[in-house]
N, C-alpha and C positions, 0 to 999 in steps of 0.2 A: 504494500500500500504506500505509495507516495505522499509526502509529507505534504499538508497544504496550509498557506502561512496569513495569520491574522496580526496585521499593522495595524489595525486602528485605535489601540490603544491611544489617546491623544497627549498622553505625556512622551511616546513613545515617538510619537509623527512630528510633536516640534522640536524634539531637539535632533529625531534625523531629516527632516528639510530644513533645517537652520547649517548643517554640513555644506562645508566647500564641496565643490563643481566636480571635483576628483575624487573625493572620499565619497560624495553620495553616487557616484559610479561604482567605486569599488564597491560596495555594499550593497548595492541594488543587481550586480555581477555574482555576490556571494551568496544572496536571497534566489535568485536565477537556478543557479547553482543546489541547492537549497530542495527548492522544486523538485525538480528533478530526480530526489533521493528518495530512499526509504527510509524509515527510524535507526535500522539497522546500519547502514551507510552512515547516518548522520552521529551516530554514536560513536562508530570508529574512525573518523574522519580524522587524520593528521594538521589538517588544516581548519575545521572549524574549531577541533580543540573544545569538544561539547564537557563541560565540568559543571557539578552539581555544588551549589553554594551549600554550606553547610549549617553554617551559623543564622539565615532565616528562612521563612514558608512567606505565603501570601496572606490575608488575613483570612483565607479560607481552609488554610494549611498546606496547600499546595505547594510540592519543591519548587527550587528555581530555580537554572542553569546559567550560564553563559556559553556563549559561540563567540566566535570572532566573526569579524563581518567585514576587516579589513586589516592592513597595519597598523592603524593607528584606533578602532574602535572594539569595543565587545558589546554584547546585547545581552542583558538578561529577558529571559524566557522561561516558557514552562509550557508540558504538554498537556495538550486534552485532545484524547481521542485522537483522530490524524490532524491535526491542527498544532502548530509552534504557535504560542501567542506572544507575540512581541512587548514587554514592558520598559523596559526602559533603555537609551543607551548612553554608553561610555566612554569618554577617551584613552582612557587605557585601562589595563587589567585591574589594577587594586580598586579602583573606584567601583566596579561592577559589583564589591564586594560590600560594600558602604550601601546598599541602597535602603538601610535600616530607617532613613526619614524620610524616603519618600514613599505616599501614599499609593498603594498596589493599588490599581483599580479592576476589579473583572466585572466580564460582563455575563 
């Protein structure tokens, strides 16, 4: 089953179209990419680099990962069903890890 990806998380969407010209290419390259996978792929993926945070849930309990999504950004996420739902992104790695104050929203 192909993974199918939900962006609309709106804390999610302004700070990636707030991205320069070349990083919201890479990442929208990465997402492409993405697609095209199965869970399985996306798990061993050398290059998304899919890692389970450990230290929070969402406020529904839900884990949450990161992927990279380019050189310079990570995304945390979480699954449901075939769906990656996109929450927040980051400029770099430790920050993905921090996202203890900001508000999870699901839908």
């Amino acid at each position: 089953m192909k993974v199918r990806l939900d962006l609309n998380n709106a804390d999610f969407q302004k700070e990636w179209f707030s991205l320069q010209k070349n990083e919201f290419a890479a990442s929208k390259n990465t997402m492409r990419k993405i697609s095209e996978m199965d869970w399985h792929q996306i798990y061993h993926d050398r290059g998304l680099k899919w890692e389970k945070i450990q230290s929070i849930r969402t406020d529904k309990g839900r884990e949450l990962y990161t992927i990279r999504l380019g050189k310079k950004h990570r995304a945390v996420v979480y699954r449901q069903d075939a769906f990656m739902i996109f929450v927040s992104l980051h400029p770099d790695h430790d920050s993905a890890y921090r996202v203890k104050g900001k508000n999870i929203r699901l839908f």
